[in-house]
C-alpha positions in Angstrom: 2.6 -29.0 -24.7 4.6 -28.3 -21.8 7.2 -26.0 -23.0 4.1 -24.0 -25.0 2.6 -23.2 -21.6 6.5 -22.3 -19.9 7.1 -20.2 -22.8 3.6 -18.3 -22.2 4.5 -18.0 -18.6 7.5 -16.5 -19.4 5.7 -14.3 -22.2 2.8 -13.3 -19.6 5.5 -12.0 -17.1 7.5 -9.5 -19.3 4.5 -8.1 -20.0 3.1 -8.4 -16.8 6.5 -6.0 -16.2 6.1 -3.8 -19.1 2.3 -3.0 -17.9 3.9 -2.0 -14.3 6.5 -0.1 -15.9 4.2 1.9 -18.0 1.6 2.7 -15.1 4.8 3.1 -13.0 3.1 1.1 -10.1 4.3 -2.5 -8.2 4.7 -5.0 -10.7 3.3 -7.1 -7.9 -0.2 -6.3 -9.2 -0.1 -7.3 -12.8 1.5 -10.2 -12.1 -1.3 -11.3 -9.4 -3.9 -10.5 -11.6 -2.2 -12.4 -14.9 -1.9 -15.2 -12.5 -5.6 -15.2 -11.6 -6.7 -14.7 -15.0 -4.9 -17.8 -16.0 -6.2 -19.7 -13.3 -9.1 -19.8 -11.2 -10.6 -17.7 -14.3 -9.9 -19.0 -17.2 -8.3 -22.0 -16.6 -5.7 -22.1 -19.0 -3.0 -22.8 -16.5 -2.9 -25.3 -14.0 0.4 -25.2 -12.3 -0.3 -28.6 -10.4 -0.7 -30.4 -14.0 1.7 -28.8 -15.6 4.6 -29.6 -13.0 3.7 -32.6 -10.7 5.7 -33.2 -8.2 8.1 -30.9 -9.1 6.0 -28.0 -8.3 7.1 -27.8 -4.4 10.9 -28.7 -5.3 10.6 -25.6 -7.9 8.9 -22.7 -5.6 10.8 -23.8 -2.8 14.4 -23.1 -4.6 12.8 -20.1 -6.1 12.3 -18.6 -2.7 15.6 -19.9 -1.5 17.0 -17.7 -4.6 15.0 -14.8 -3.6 15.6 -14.5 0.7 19.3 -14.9 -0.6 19.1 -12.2 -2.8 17.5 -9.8 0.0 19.9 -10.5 2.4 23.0 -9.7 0.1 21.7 -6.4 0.9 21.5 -6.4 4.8 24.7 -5.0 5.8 25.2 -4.9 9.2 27.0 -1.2 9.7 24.0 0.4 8.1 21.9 -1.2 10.8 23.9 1.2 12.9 22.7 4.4 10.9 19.2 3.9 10.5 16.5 5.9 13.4 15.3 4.6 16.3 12.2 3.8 14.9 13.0 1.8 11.8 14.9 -0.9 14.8 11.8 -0.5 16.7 9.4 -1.3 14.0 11.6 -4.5 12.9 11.6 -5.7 16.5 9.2 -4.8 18.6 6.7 -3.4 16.2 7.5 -7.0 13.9 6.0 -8.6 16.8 3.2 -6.7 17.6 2.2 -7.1 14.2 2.6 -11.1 14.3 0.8 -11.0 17.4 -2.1 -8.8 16.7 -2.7 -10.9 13.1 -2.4 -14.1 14.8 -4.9 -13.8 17.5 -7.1 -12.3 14.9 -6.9 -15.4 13.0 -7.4 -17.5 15.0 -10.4 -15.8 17.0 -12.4 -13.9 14.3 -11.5 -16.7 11.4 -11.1 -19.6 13.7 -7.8 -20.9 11.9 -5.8 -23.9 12.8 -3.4 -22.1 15.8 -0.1 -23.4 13.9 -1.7 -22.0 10.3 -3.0 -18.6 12.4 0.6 -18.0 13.9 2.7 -18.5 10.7 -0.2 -16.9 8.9 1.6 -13.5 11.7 4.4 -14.0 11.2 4.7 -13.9 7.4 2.3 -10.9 7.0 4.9 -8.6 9.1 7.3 -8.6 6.0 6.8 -5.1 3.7 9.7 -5.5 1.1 11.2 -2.6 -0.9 9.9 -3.8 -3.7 6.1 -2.7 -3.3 7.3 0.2 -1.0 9.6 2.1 -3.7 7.2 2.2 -6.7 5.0 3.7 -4.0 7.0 6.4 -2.7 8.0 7.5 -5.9 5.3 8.9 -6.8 3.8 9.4 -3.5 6.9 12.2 -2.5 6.6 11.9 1.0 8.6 14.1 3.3 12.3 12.7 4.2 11.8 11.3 7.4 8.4 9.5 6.2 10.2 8.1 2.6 13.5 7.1 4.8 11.4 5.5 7.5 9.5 3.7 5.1 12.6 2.8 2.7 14.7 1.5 5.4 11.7 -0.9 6.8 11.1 -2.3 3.9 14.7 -3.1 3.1 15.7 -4.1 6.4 12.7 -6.1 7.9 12.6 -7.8 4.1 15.1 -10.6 5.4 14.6 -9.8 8.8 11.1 -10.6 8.4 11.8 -13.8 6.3 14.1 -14.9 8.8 11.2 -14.6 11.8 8.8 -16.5 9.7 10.6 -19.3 9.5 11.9 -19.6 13.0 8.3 -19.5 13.8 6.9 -22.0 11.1 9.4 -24.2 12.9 8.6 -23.9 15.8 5.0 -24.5 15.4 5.6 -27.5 13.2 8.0 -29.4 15.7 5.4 -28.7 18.5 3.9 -31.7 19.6 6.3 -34.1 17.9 7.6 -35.0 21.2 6.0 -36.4 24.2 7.3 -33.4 26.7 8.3 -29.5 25.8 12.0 -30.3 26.5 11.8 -32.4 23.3 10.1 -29.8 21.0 12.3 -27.3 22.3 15.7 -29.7 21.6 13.8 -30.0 18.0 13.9 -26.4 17.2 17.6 -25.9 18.7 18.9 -28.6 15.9 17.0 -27.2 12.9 18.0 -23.6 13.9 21.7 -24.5 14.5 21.3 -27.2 11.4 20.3 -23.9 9.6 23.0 -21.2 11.5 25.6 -23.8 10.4 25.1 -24.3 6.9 24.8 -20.9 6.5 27.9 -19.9 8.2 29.9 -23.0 6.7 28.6 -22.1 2.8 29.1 -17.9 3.6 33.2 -19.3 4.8 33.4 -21.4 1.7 32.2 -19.2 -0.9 34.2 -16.1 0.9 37.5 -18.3 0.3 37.3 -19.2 -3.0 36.4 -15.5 -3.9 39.3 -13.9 -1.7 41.7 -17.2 -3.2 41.0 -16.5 -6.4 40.2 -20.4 -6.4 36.8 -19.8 -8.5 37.4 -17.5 -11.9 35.6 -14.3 -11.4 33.6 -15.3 -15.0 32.2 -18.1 -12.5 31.4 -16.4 -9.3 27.6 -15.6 -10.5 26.6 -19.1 -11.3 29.1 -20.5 -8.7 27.3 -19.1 -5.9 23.6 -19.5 -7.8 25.4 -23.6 -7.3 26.3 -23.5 -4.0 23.1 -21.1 -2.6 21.0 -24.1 -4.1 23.0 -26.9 -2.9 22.8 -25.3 0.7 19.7 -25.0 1.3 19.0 -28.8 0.0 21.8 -30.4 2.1 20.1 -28.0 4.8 16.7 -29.1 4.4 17.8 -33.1 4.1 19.7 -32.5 7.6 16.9 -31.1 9.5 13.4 -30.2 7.8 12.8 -26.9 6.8 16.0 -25.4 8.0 17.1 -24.4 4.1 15.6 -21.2 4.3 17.4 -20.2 7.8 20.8 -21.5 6.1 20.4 -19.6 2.7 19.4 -16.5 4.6 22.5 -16.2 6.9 24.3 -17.2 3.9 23.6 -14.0 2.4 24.3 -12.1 5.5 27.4 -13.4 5.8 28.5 -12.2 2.5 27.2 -9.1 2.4 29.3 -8.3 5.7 32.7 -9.0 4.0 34.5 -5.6 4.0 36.6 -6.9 2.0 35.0 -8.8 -0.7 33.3 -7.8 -4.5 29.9 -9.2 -4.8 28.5 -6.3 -6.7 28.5 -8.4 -10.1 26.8 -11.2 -7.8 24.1 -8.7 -6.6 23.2 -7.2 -9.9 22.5 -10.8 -11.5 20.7 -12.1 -8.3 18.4 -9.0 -8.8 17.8 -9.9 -12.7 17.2 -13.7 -11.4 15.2 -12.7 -8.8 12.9 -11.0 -11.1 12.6 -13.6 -13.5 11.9 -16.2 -10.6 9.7 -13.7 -8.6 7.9 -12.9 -12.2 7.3 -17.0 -12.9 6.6 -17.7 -9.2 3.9 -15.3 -8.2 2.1 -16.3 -11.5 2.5 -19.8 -10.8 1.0 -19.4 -7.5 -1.4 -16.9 -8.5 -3.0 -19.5 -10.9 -3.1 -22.7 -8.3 -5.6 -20.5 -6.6 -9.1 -21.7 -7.2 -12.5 -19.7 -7.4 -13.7 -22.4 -4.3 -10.6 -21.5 -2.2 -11.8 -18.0 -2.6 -15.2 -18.3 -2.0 -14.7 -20.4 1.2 -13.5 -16.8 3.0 -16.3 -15.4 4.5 -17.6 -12.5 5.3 -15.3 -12.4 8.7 -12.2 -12.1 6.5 -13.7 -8.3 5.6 -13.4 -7.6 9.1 -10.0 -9.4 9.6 -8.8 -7.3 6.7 -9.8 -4.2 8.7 -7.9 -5.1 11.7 -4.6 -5.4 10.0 -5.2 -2.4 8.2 -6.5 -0.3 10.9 -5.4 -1.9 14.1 -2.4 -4.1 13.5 -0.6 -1.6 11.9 -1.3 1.7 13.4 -0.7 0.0 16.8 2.5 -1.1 15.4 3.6 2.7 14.8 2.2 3.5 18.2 4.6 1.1 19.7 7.3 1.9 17.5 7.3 5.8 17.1 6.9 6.3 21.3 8.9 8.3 22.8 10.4 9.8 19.7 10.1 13.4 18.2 8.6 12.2 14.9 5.5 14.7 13.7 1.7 13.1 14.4 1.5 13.6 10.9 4.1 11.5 9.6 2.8 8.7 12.3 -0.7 9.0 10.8 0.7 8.4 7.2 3.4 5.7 8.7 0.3 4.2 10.0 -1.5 3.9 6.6 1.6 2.5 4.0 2.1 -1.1 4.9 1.6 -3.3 1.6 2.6 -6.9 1.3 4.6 -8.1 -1.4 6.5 -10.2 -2.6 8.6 -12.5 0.6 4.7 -12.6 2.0 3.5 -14.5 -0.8 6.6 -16.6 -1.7 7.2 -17.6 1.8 4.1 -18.3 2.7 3.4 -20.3 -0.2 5.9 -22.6 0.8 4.9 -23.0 4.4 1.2 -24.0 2.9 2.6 -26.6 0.8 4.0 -28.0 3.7 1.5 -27.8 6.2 -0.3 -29.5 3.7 1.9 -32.4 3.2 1.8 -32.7 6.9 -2.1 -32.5 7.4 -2.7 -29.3 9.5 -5.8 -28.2 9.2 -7.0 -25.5 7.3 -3.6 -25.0 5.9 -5.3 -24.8 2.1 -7.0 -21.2 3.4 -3.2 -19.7 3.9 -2.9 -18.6 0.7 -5.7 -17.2 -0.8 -5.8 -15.3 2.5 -2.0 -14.5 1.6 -3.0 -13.6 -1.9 -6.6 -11.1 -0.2 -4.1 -9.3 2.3 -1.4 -8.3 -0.4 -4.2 -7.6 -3.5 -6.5 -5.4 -1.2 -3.1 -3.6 0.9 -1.3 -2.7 -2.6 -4.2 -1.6 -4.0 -5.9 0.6 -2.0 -2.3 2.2 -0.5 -1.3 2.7 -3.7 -4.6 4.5 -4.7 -5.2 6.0 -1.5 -1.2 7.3 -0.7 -1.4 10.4 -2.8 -4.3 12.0 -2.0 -3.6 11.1 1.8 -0.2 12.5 1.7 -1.6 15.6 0.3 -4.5 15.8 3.2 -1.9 15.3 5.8 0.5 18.0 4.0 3.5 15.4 4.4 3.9 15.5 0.8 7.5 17.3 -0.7 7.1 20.4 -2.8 8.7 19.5 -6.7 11.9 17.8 -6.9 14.9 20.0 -6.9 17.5 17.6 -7.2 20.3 17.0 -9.8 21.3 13.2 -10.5 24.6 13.0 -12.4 25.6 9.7 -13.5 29.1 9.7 -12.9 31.3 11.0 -10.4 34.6 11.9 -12.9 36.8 15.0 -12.3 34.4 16.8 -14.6 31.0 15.7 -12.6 32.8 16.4 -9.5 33.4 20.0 -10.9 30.0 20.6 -12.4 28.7 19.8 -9.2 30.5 21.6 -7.1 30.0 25.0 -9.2 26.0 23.7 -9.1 26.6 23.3 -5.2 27.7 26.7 -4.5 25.0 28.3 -6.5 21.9 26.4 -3.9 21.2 23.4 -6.3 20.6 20.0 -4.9 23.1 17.7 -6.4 23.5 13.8 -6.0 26.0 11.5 -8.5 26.5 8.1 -9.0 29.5 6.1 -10.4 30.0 2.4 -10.3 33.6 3.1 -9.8 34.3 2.9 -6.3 37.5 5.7 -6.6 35.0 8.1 -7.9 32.6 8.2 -5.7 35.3 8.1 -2.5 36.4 11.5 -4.7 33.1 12.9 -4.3 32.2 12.3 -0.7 35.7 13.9 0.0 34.6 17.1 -1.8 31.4 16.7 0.1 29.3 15.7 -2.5 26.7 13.1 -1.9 27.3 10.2 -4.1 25.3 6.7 -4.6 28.3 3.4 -5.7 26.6 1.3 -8.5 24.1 2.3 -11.8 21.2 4.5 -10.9 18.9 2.1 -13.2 19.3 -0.9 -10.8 16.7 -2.3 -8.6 19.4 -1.4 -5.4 19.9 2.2 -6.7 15.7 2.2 -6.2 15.8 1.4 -2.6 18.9 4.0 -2.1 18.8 6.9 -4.0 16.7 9.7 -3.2 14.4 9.3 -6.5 11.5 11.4 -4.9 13.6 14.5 -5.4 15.3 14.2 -8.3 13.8 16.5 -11.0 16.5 16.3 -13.8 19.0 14.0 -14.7 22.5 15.5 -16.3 24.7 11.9 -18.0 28.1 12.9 -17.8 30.3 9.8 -17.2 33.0 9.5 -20.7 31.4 5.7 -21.0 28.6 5.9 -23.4 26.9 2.4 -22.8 26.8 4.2 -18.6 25.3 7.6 -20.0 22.7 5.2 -22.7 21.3 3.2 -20.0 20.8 5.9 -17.7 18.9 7.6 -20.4 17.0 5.4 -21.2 15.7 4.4 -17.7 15.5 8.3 -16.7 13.3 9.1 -19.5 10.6 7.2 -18.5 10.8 7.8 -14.7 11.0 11.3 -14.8 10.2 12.4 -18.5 12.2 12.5 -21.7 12.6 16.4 -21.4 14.3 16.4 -18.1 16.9 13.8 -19.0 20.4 14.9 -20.9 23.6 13.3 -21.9 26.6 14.6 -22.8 28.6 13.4 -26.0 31.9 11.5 -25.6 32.7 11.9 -28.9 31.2 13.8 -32.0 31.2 10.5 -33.9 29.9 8.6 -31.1 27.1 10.9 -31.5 26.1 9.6 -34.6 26.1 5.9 -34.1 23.6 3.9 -35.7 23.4 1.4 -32.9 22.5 4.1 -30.0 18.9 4.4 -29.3 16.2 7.4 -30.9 15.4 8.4 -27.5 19.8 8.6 -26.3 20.5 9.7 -29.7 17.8 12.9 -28.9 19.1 14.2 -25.9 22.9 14.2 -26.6 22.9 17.8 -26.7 24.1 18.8 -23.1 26.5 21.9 -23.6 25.9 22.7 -27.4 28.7 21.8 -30.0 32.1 23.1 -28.1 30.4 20.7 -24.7 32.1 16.9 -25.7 33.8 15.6 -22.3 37.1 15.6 -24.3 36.9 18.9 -24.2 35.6 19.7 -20.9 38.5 17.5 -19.0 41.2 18.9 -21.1 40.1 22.5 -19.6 39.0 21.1 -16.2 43.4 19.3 -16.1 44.8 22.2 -17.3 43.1 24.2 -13.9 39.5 25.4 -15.5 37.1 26.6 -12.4 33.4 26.4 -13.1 31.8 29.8 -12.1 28.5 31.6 -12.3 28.0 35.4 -13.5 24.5 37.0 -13.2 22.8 38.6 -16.5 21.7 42.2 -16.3 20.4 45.4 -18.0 23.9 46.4 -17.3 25.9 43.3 -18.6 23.9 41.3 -21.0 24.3 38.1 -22.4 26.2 39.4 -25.5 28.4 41.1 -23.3 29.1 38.3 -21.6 30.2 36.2 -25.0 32.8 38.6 -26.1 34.1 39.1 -22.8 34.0 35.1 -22.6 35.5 34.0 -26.0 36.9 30.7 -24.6 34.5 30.0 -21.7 32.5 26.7 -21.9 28.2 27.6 -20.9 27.2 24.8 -18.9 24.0 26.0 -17.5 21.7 28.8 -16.9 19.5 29.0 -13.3 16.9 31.4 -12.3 16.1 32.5 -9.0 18.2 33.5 -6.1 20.9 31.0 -4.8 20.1 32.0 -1.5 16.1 31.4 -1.8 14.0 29.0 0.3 12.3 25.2 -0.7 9.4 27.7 -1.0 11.0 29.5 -4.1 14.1 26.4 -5.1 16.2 27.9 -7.5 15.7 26.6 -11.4 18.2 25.2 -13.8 18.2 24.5 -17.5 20.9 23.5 -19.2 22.7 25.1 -22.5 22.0 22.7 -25.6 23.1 22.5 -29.2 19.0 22.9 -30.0 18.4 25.8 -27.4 16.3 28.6 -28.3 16.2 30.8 -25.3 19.2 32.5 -24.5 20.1 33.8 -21.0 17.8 36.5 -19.7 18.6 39.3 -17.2 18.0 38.1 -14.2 19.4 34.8 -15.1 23.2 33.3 -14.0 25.3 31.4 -16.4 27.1 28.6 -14.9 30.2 28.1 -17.5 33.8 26.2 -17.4 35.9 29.4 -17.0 39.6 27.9 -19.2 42.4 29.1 -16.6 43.8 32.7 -17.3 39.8 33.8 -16.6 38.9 31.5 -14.5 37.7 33.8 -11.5 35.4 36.0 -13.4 32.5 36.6 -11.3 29.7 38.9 -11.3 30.3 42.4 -13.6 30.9 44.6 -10.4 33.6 42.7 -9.6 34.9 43.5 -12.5 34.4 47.3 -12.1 35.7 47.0 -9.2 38.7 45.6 -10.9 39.0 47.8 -13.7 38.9 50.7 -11.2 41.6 49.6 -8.9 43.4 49.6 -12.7 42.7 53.3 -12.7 44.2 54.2 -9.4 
């Protein structure tokens, strides 16, 4: 009966996902309110029965898995780059948030000091992964989605890392007869933690640089040792395993020197299976009594960190700087909770618990009230605010090439001159180091993973051009493209005509191979491009139309057409559409025609240079 109910789990959370995906909103919510409808609702699940005592063992791990995961990403030279107020608001603003919730709590809802502090300092944390969804489709201006992007990332193990230092310190309090003691208490599990961390992030970075452990074994090698850290951690000194794991992370992820990019991308897919399972899990030991001891007070607790906490926060944070009142007002609105708040804290609670602080069972469900009522009304409210406050960007003009080869690089660069908006992206590190040489913005890894979401600029990127000669990069980016932005702004090119045709490829890849028409394979297009081809634009007019253009242009390659001026404002961007083997409007005057030029023509420009030409002939 047991695996029946683990395999519905599992069922419940892919589509949990798929419902998110479709709605293209934080998979955070489906999965809280699957949870909740197999719980407390229903009660078809109960998480308690159907684990025992391995239910604590199993979410603490998870969330081990997870903070690790986040903090792979925290690198520290980006810390560098970000604005003043992203540091300020994962510093001074984290604490004015911890501090303004706390006393709340413990005032207004007359919590348990130790369950009101921890309750803070876990209810700072943001997390990309409820920000991004929102922004997306929210299209705030840059400094608001960068602002907002870079908090969630950065204060995601930042904040993790707080919470625990605090539920440790509250939990050793009192355990010895004088402060010296308590204070000697937290010293040993913090430097129990620092040390394991530091030890395990040594370890693991030798036996990648040694080549001692196979590269076929570094995922699940490092899953091994992340697990067996944070235990041997925990067994040392109580509740220090999710201080080790953390600066385990950190530690890798600031090795110049070292490839965990394979070990990122399937900590991201275990992550989501684990954050998918867990927040269902823990959604479903909620029970309709836990709920219905909140008062009416937790309304008004509710208000303060939506409408004091936070807006005090940006108040703190944003003083001083140049930032627009608008974009404060706005900053001051988007803070949901996600999914560290409700793992972490989960943990804590089960703790507490065990250790009989009071009110410790209200943690959760409180937890659970703070991220259901912040995700959903942000997310229904962000629009429409945005759109009040005029913060919110005009249509996305941006090209996305997936890859960043010699013939990207030169489509771009023709697309560049002519006023489009370009951005690539290559998992080949050489590529992309090409490409930010020729001053072309360029994002290392697959646009389609969950890191490419908190990185590249997806609010203003309106069409998506596949170009890379690997078909399997091209499909996936296809596929994840059409969906995000809508089949008919997505195109690949073919590497191959018989490629083309294979039966394995999906309907929706198969349907937009048609970048560049018949003579537009990348075969083609790099043999021109080595042999010295220049991509160029030449306007269509009443005096040189597009027919003219053809027989003067027997051998040139059309890549594109765009329409407006390339020296036009974000009031007027300039349009693209690309030439395909199904197109049915050609060129119109007006229009310029962005084409691979072979080498013997490859500075044709505009027809009056040509005249211009051909009269110099005369004389």
């Amino acid at each position: 009966m047991s695996a029946i109910y683990i395999a519905g789990i599992a069922l419940c959370s892919v589509l949990a996902q798929w419902v998110a995906w479709a709605f293209r909103v934080p998979a955070i919510l489906f999965l809280l309110l699957t949870g909740l409808l197999l719980g407390p609702f229903s009660g078809v699940l109960d998480p308690d029965a159907l684990l025992g005592d391995l239910l604590f063992p199993v979410v603490s791990l998870s969330v081990a898995v997870i903070l690790f995961e986040g903090s792979l990403t925290l690198h520290f030279r980006e810390l560098k780059g970000i604005s003043k107020v992203v540091r300020n608001l994962c510093s001074i603003g984290m604490l004015t948030t911890c501090i303004v919730i706390s006393f709340s709590a413990y005032w207004l809802l007359e919590l348990n000091w130790r369950v009101a502090a921890v309750l803070g300092a876990v209810l700072v944390v943001t997390g990309p992964t409820v920000i991004a969804p929102l922004l997306n489709s929210m299209r705030p201006t840059q400094d608001i989605d960068r602002i907002l992007r870079w908090e969630g990332i950065v204060i995601d193990p930042i904040g993790a890392l707080f919470a625990v230092l605090v539920f440790e310190a509250v939990m050793l309090v009192g355990q010895g007869e004088v402060l010296s003691h308590t204070i000697v208490a937290l010293v040993k599990t913090v430097g129990v933690g620092l040390s394991i961390g530091v030890v395990s992030g040594w370890i693991t970075t030798q036996l990648m640089r040694r080549e001692w452990l196979p590269f076929e074994l570094h995922k699940f090698g490092i899953l091994a040792l992340v697990l067996i850290s944070f235990s041997i951690s925990n067994h040392i000194s109580h509740e220090s395993g999710l201080l080790a794991v953390t600066v385990f992370g950190i530690w890798l992820a600031n090795q110049d020197d070292l490839e965990i990019d394979s070990v990122l991308e399937f900590k991201e897919d275990l992550s989501m299976i684990l954050i998918s399972t867990l927040f269902i899990l823990l959604a479903a030991r909620l029970q309709l009594s836990d709920l219905m001891m909140l008062d009416s007070d937790v309304f008004i607790f509710l208000a303060i960190v939506l409408f004091i906490a936070r807006p005090l926060c940006i108040a703190i944070s944003t003083f001083g700087t140049d930032l627009p009142m608008k974009s404060r007002l706005v900053l001051a609105w988007i803070a949901p909770r996600g999914i560290v708040a409700a793992a972490v804290g989960s943990v804590f609670a089960l703790s507490m618990m065990e250790a009989g602080v009071a009110d410790a069972e209200k943690m959760v469900p409180l937890i659970f009230t703070v991220i259901i009522v912040t995700v959903v009304l942000q997310s229904l409210t962000a629009i429409p605010v945005a759109k009040l406050l005029g913060v919110r960007q005009p249509s996305p003009n941006t090209i996305l090439i997936i890859g960043a080869n010699h013939v990207s690089r030169a489509i771009a660069r023709g697309l560049k001159e002519q006023n489009i908006p370009v951005h690539l992206s290559d998992p080949a590190w050489e590529n992309c180091r090409m490409a930010r040489m020729d001053g072309l913005p360029c994002y290392y890894g697959n646009p389609q993973s969950e890191h490419a979401e908190r990185y590249l600029p997806l609010t203003t990127i309106r069409s998506v051009l596949a170009l890379s000669p690997n078909r399997h990069h091209n499909a996936l980016g296809v596929q994840y493209f059409s969906h995000l932005l809508n089949e008919k702004n997505v195109f690949s090119l073919r590497s191959s005509s018989s490629h083309a045709k294979a039966n394995k490829d999906s309907a929706t890849f198969l349907s937009r191979q048609i970048l560049f028409g018949e003579n537009g394979a990348y075969a083609r297009l790099s043999s021109v491009i080595a042999k010295g081809g220049k991509v160029s634009a030449t306007r269509i007019s009443e005096e040189f139309s597009w027919q003219q253009y053809l027989e003067m242009n027997p051998e040139a390659i059309p890549l594109l057409i765009l329409k407006g001026d390339k020296d036009s404002d974000e009031d007027a961007p300039v349009k693209m559409r690309p030439f395909t083997s199904d197109m049915e409007k050609p060129p119109q005057e007006g229009e310029r025609v962005v084409a691979l030029q072979p080498p013997k023509i490859s500075l044709l420009k505009d027809p009056a240079n040509n005249k211009a030409k051909d009269n110099k002939k005369d004389e």
